[in-house]
mmCIF file as Biopython writes it, N, C-alpha, C and O atoms, coordinates in Angstrom:
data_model
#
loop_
_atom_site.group_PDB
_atom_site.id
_atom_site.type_symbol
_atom_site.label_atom_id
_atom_site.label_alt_id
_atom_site.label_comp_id
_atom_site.label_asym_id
_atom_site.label_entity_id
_atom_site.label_seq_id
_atom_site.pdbx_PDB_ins_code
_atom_site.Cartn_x
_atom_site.Cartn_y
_atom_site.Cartn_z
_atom_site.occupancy
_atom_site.B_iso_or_equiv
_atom_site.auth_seq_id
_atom_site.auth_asym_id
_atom_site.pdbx_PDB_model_num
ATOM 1   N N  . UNK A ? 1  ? 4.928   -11.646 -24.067 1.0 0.0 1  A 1 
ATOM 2   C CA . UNK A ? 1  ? 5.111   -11.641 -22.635 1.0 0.0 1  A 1 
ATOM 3   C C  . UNK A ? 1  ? 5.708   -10.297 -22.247 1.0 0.0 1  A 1 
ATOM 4   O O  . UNK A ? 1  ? 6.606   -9.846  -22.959 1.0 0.0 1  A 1 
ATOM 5   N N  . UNK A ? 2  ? 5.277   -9.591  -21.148 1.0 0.0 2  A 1 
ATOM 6   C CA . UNK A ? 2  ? 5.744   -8.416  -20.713 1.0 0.0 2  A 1 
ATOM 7   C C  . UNK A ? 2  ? 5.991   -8.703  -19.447 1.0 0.0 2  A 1 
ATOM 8   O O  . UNK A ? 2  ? 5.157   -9.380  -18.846 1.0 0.0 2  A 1 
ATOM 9   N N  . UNK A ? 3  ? 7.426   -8.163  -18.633 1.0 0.0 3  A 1 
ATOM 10  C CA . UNK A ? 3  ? 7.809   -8.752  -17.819 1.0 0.0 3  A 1 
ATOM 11  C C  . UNK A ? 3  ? 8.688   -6.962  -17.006 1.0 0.0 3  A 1 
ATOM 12  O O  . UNK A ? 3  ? 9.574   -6.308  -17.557 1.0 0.0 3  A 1 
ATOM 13  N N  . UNK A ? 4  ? 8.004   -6.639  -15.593 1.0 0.0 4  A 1 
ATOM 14  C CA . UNK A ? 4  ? 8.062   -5.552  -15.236 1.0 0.0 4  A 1 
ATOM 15  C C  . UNK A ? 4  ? 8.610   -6.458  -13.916 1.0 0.0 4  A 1 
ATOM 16  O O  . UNK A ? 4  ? 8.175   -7.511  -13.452 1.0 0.0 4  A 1 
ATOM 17  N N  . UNK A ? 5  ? 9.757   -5.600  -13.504 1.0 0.0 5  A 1 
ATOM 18  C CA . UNK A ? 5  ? 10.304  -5.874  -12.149 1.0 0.0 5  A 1 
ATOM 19  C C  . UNK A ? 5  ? 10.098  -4.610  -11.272 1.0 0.0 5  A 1 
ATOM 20  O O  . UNK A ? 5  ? 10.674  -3.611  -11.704 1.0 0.0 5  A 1 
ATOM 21  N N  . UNK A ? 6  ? 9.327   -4.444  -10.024 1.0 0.0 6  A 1 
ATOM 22  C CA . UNK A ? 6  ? 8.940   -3.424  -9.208  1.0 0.0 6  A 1 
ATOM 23  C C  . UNK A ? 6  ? 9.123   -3.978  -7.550  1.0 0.0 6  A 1 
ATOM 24  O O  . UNK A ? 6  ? 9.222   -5.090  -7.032  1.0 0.0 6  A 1 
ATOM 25  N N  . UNK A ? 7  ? 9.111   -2.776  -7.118  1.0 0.0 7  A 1 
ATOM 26  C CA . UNK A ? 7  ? 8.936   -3.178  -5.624  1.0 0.0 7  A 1 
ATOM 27  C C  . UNK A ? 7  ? 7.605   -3.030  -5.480  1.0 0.0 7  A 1 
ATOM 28  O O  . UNK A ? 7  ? 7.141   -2.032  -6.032  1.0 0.0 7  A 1 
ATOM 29  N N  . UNK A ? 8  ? 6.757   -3.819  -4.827  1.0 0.0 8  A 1 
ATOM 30  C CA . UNK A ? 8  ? 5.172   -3.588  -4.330  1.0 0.0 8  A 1 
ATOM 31  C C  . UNK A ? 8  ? 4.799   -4.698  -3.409  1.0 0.0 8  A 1 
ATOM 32  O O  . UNK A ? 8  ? 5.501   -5.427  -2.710  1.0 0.0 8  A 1 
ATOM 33  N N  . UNK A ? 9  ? 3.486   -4.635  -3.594  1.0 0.0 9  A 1 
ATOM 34  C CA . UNK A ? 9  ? 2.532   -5.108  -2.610  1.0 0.0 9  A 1 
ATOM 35  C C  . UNK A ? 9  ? 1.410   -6.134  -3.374  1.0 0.0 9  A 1 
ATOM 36  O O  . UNK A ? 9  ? 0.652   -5.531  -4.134  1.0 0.0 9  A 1 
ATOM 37  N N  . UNK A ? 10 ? 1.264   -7.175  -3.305  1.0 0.0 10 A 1 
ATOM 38  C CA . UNK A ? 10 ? 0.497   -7.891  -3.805  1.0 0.0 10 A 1 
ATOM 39  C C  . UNK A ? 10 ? -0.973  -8.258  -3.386  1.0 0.0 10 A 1 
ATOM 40  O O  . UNK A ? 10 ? -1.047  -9.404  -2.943  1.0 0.0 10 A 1 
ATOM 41  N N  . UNK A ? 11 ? -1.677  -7.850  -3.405  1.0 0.0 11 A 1 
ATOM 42  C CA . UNK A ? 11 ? -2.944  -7.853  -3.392  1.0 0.0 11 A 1 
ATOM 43  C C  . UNK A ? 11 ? -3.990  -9.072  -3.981  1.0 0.0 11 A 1 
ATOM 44  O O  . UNK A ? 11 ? -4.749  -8.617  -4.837  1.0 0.0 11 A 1 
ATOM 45  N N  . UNK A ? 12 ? -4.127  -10.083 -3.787  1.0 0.0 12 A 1 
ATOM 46  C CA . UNK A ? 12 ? -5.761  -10.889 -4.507  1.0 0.0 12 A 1 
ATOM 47  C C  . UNK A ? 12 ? -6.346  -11.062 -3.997  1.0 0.0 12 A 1 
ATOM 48  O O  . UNK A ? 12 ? -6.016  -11.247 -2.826  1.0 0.0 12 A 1 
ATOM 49  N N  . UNK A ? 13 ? -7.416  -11.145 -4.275  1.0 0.0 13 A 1 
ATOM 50  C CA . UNK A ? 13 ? -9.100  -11.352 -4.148  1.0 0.0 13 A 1 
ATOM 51  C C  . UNK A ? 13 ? -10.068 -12.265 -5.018  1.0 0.0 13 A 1 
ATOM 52  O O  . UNK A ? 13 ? -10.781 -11.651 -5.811  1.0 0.0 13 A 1 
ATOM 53  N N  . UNK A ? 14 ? -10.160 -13.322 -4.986  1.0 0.0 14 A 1 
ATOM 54  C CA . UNK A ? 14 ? -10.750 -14.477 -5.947  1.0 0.0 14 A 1 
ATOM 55  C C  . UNK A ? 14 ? -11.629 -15.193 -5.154  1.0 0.0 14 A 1 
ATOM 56  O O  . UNK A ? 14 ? -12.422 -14.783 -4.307  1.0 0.0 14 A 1 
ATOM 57  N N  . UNK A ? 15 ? -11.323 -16.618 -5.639  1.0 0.0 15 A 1 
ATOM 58  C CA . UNK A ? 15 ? -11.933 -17.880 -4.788  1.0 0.0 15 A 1 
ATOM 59  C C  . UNK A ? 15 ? -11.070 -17.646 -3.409  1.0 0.0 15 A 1 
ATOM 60  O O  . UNK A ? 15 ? -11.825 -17.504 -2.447  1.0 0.0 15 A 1 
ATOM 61  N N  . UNK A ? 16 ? -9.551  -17.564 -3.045  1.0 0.0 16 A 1 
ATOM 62  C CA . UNK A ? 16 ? -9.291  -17.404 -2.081  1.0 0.0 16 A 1 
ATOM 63  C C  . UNK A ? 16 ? -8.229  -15.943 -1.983  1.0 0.0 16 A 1 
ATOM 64  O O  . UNK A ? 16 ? -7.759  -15.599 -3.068  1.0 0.0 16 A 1 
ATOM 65  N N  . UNK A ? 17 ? -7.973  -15.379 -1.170  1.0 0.0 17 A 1 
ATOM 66  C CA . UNK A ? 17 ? -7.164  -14.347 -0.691  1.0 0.0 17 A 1 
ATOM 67  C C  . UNK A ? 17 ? -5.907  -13.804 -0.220  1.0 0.0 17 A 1 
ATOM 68  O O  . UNK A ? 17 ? -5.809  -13.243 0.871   1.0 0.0 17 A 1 
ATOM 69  N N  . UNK A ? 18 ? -4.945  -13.961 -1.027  1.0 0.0 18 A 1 
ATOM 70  C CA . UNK A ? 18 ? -3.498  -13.676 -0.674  1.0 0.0 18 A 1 
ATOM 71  C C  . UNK A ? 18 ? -3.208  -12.537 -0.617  1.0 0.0 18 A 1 
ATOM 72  O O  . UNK A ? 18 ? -3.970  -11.731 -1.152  1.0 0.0 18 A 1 
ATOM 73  N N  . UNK A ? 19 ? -2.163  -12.130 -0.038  1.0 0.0 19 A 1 
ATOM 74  C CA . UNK A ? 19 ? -1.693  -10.610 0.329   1.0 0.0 19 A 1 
ATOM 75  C C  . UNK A ? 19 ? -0.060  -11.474 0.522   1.0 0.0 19 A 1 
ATOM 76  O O  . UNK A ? 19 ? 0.237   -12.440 1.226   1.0 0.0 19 A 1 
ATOM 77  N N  . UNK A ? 20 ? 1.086   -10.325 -0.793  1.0 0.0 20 A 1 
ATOM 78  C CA . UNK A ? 20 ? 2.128   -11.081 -0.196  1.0 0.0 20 A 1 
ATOM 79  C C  . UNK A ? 20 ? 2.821   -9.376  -0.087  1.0 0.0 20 A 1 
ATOM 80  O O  . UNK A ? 20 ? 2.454   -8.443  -0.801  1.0 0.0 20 A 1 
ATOM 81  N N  . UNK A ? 21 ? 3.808   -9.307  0.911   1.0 0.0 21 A 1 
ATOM 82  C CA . UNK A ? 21 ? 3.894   -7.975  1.655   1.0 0.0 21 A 1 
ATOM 83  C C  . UNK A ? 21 ? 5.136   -7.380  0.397   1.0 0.0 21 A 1 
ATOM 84  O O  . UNK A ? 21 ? 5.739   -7.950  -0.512  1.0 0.0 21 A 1 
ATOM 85  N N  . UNK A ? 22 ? 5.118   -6.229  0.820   1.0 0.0 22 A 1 
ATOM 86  C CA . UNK A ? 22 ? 6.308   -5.595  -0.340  1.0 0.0 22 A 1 
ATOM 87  C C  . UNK A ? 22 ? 7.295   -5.973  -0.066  1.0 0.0 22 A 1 
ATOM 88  O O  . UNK A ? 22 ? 7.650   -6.081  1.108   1.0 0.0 22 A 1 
ATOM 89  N N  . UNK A ? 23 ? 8.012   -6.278  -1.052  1.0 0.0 23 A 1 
ATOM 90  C CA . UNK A ? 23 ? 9.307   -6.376  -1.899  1.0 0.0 23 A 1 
ATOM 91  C C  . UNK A ? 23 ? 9.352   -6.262  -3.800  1.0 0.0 23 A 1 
ATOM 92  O O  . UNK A ? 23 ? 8.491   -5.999  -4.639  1.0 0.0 23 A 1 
ATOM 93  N N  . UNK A ? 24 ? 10.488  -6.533  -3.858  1.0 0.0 24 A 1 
ATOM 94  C CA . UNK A ? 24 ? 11.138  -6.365  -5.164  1.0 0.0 24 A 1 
ATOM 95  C C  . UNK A ? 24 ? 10.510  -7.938  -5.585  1.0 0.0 24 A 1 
ATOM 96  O O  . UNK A ? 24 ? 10.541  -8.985  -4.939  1.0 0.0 24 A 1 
ATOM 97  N N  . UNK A ? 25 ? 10.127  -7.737  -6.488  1.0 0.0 25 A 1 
ATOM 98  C CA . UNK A ? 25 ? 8.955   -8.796  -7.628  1.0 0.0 25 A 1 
ATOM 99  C C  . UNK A ? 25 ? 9.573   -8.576  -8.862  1.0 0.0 25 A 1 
ATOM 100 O O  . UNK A ? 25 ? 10.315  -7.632  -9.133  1.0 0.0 25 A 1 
ATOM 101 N N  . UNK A ? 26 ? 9.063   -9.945  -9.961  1.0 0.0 26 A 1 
ATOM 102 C CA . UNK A ? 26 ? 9.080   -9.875  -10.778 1.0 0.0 26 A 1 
ATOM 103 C C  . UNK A ? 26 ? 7.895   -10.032 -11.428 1.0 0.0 26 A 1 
ATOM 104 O O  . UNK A ? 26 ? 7.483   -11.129 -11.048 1.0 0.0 26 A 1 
ATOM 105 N N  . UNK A ? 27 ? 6.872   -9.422  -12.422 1.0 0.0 27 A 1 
ATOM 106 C CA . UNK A ? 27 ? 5.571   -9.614  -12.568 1.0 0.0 27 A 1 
ATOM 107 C C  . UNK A ? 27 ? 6.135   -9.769  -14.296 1.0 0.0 27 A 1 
ATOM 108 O O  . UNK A ? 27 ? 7.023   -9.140  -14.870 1.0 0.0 27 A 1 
ATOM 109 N N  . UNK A ? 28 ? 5.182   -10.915 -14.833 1.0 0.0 28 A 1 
ATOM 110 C CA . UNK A ? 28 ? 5.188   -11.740 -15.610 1.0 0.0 28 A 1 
ATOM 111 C C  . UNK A ? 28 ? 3.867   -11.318 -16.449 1.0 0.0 28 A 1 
ATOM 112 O O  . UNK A ? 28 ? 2.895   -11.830 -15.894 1.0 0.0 28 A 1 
ATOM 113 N N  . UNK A ? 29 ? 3.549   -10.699 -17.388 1.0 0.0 29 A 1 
ATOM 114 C CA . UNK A ? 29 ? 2.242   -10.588 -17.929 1.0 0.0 29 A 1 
ATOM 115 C C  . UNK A ? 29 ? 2.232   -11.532 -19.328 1.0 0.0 29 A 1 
ATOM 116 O O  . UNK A ? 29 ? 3.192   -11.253 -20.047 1.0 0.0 29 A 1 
ATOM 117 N N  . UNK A ? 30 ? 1.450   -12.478 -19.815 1.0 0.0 30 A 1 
ATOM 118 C CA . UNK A ? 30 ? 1.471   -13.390 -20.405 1.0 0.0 30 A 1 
ATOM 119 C C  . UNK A ? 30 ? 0.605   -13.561 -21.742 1.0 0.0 30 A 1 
ATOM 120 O O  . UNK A ? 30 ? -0.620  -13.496 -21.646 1.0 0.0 30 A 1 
ATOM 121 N N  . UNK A ? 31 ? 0.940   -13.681 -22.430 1.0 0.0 31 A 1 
ATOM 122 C CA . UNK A ? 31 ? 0.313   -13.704 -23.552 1.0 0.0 31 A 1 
ATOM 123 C C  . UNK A ? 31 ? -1.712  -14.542 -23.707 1.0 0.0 31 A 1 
ATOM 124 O O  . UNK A ? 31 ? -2.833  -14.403 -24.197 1.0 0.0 31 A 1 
ATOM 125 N N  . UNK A ? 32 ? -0.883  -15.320 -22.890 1.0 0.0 32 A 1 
ATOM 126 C CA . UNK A ? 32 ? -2.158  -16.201 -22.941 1.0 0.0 32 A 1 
ATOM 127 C C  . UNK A ? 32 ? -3.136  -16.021 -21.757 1.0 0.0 32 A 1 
ATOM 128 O O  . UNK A ? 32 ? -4.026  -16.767 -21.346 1.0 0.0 32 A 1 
ATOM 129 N N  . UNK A ? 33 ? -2.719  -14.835 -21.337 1.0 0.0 33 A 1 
ATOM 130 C CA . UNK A ? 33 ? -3.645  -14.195 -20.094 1.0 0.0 33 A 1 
ATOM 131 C C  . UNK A ? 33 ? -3.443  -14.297 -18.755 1.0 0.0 33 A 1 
ATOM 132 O O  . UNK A ? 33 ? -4.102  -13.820 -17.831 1.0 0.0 33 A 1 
ATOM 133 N N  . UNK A ? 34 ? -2.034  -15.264 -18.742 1.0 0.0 34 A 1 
ATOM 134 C CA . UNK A ? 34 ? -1.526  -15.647 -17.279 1.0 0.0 34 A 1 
ATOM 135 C C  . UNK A ? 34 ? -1.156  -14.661 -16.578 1.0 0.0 34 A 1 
ATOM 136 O O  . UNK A ? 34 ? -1.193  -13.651 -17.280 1.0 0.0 34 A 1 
ATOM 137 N N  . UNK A ? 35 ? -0.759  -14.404 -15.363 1.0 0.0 35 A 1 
ATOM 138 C CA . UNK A ? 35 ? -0.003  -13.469 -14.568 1.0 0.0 35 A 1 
ATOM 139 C C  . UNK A ? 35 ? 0.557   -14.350 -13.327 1.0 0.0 35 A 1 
ATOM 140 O O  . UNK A ? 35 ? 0.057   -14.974 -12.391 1.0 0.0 35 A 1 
ATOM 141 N N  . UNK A ? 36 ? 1.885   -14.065 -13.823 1.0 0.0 36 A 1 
ATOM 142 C CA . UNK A ? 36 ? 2.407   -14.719 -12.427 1.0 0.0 36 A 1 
ATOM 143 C C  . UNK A ? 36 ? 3.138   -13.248 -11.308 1.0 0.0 36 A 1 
ATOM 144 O O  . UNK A ? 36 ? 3.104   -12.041 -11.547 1.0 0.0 36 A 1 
ATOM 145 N N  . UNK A ? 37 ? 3.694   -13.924 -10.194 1.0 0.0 37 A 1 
ATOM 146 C CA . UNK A ? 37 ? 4.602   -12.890 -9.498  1.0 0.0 37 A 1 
ATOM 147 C C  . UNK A ? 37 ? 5.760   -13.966 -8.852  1.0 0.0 37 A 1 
ATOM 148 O O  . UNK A ? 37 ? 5.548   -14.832 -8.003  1.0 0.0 37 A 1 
ATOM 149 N N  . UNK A ? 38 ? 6.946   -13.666 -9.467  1.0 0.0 38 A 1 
ATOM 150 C CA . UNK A ? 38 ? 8.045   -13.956 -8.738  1.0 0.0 38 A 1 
ATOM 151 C C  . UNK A ? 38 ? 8.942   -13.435 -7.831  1.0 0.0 38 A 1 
ATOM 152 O O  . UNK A ? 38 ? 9.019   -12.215 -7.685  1.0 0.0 38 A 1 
ATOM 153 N N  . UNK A ? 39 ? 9.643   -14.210 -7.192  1.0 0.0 39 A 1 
ATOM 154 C CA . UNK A ? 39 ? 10.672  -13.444 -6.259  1.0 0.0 39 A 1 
ATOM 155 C C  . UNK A ? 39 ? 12.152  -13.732 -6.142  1.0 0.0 39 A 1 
ATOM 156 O O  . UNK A ? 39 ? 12.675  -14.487 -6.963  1.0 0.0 39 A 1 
ATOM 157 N N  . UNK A ? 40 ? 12.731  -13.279 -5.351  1.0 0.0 40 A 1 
ATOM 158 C CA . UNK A ? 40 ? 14.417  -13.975 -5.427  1.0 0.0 40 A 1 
ATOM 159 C C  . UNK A ? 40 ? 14.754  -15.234 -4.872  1.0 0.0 40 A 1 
ATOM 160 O O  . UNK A ? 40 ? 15.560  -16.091 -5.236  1.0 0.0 40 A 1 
ATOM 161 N N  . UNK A ? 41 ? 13.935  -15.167 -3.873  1.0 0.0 41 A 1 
ATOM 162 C CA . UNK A ? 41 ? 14.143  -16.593 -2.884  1.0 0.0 41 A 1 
ATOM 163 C C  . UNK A ? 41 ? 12.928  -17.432 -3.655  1.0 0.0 41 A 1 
ATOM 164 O O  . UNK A ? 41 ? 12.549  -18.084 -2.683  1.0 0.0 41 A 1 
ATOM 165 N N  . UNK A ? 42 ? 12.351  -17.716 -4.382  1.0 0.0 42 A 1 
ATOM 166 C CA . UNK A ? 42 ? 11.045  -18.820 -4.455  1.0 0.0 42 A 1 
ATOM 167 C C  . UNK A ? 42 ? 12.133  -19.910 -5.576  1.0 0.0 42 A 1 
ATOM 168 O O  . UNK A ? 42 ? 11.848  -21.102 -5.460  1.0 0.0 42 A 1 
ATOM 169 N N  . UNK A ? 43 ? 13.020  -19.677 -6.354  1.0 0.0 43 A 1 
ATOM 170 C CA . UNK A ? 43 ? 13.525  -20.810 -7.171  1.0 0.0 43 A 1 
ATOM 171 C C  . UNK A ? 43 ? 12.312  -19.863 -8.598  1.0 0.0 43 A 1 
ATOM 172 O O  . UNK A ? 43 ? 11.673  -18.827 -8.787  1.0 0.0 43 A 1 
ATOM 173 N N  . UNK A ? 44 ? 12.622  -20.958 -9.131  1.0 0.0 44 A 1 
ATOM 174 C CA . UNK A ? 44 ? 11.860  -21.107 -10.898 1.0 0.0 44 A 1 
ATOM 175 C C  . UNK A ? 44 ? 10.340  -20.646 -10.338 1.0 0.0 44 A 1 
ATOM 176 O O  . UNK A ? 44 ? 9.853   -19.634 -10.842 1.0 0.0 44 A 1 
ATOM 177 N N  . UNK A ? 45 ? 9.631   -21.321 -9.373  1.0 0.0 45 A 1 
ATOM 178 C CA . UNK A ? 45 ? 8.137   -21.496 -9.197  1.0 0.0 45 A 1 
ATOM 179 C C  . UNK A ? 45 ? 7.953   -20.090 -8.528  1.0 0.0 45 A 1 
ATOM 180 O O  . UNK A ? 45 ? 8.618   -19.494 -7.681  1.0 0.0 45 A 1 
ATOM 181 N N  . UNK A ? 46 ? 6.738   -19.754 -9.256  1.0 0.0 46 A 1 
ATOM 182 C CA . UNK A ? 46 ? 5.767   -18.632 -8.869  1.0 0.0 46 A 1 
ATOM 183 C C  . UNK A ? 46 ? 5.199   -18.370 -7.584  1.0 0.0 46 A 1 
ATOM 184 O O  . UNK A ? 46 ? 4.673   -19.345 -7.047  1.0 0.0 46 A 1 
ATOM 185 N N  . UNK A ? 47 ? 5.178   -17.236 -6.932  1.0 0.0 47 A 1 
ATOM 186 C CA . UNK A ? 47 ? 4.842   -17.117 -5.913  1.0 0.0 47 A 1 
ATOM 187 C C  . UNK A ? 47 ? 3.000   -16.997 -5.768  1.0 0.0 47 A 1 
ATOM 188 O O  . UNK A ? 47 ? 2.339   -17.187 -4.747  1.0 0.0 47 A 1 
ATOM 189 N N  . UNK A ? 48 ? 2.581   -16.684 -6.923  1.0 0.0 48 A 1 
ATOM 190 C CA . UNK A ? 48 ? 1.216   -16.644 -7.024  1.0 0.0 48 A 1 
ATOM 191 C C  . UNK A ? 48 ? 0.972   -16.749 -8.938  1.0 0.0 48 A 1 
ATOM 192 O O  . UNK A ? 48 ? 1.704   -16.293 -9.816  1.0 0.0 48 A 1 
ATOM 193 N N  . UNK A ? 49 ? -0.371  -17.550 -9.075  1.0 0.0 49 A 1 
ATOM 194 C CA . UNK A ? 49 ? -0.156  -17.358 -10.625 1.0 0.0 49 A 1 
ATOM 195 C C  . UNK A ? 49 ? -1.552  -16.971 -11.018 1.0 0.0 49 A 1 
ATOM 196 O O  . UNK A ? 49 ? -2.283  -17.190 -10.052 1.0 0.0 49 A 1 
ATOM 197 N N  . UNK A ? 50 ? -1.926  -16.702 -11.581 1.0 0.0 50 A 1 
ATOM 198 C CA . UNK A ? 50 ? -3.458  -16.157 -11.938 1.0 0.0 50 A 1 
ATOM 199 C C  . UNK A ? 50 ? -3.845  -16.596 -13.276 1.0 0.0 50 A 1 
ATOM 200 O O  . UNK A ? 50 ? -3.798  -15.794 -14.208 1.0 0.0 50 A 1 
ATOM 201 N N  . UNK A ? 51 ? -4.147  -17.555 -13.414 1.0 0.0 51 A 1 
ATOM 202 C CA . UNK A ? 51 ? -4.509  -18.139 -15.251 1.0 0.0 51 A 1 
ATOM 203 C C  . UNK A ? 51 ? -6.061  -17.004 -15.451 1.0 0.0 51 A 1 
ATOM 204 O O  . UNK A ? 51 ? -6.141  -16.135 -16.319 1.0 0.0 51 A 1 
ATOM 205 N N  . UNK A ? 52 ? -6.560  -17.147 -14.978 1.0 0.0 52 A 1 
ATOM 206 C CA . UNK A ? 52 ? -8.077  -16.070 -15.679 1.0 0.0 52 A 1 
ATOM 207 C C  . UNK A ? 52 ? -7.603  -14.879 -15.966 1.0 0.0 52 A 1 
ATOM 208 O O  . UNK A ? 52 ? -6.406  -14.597 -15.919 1.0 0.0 52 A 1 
ATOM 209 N N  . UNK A ? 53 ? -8.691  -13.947 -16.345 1.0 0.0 53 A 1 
ATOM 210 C CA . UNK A ? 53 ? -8.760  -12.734 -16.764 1.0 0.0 53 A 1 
ATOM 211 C C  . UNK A ? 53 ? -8.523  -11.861 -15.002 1.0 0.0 53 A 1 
ATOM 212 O O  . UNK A ? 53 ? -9.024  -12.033 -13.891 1.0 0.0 53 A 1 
ATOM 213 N N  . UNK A ? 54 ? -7.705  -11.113 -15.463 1.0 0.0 54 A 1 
ATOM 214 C CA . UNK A ? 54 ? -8.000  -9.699  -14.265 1.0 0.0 54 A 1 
ATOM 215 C C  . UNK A ? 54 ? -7.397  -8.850  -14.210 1.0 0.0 54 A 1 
ATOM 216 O O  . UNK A ? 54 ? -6.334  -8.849  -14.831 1.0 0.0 54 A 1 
ATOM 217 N N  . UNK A ? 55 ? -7.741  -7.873  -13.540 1.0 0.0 55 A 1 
ATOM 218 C CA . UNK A ? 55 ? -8.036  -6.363  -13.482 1.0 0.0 55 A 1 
ATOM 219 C C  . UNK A ? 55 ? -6.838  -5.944  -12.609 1.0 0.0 55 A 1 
ATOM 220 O O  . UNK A ? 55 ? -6.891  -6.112  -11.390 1.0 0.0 55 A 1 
ATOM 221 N N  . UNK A ? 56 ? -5.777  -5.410  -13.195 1.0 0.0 56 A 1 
ATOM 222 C CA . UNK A ? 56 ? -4.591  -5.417  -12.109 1.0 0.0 56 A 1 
ATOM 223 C C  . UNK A ? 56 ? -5.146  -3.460  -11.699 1.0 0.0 56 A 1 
ATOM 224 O O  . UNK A ? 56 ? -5.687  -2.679  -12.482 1.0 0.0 56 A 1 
ATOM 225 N N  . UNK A ? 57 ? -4.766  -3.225  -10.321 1.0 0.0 57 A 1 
ATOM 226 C CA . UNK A ? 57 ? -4.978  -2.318  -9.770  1.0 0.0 57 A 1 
ATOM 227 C C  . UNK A ? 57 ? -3.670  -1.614  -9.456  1.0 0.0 57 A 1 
ATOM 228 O O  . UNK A ? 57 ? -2.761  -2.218  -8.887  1.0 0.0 57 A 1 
ATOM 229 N N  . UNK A ? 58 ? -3.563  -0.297  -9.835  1.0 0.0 58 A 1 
ATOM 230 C CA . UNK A ? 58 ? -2.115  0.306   -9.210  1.0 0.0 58 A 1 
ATOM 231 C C  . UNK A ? 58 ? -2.206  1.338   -8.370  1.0 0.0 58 A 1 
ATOM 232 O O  . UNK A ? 58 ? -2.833  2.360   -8.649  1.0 0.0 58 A 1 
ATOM 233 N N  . UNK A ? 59 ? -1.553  1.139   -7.216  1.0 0.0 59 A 1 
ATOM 234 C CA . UNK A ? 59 ? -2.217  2.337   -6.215  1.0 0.0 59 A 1 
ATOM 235 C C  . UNK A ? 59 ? -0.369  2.883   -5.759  1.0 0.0 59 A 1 
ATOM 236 O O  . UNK A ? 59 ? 0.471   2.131   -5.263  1.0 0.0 59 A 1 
ATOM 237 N N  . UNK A ? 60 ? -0.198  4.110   -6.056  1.0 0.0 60 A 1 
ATOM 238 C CA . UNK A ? 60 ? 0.971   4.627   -5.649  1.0 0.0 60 A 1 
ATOM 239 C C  . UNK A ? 60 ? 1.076   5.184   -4.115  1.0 0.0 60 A 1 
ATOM 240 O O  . UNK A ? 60 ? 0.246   5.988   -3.689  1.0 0.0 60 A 1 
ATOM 241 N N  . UNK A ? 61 ? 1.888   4.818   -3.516  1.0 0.0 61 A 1 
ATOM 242 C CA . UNK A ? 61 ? 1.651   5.536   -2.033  1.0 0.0 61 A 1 
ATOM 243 C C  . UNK A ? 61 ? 2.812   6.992   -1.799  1.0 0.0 61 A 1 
ATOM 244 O O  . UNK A ? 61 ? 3.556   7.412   -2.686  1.0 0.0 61 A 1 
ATOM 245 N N  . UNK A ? 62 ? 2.775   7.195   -1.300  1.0 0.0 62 A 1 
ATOM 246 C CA . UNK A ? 62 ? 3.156   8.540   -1.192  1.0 0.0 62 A 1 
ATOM 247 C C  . UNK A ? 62 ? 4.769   8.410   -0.676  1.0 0.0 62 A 1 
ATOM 248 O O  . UNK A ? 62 ? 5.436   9.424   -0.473  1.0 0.0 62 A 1 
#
């Protein structure tokens, strides 16, 4: 498990479409291919979780 805490912007695009706005995250990369994103206020549960395969995108802004 690799586990990166950043400030950003959440972005998906799947079956359905979330956008969760920037803040300070905790991103969860998972052995078994999961990806979650946590936050300070959500408790234990994930704010978004992604069990499939995907393509994380990093776009730096200026």
């Amino acid at each position: 498990m690799r586990l990166v805490v950043a400030r950003c912007e959440i972005l998906y695009t799947g079956r359905l479409t979330a956008r969760l706005p920037q803040a300070v995250r905790l991103l969860m990369f998972k052995a078994d291919g999961c990806f979650r994103v946590h936050d300070d206020a959500g408790g234990f549960r994930p704010l978004n979780c992604i069990r499939t395969e995907f393509r994380p995108a990093v776009v730096k802004s200026a």
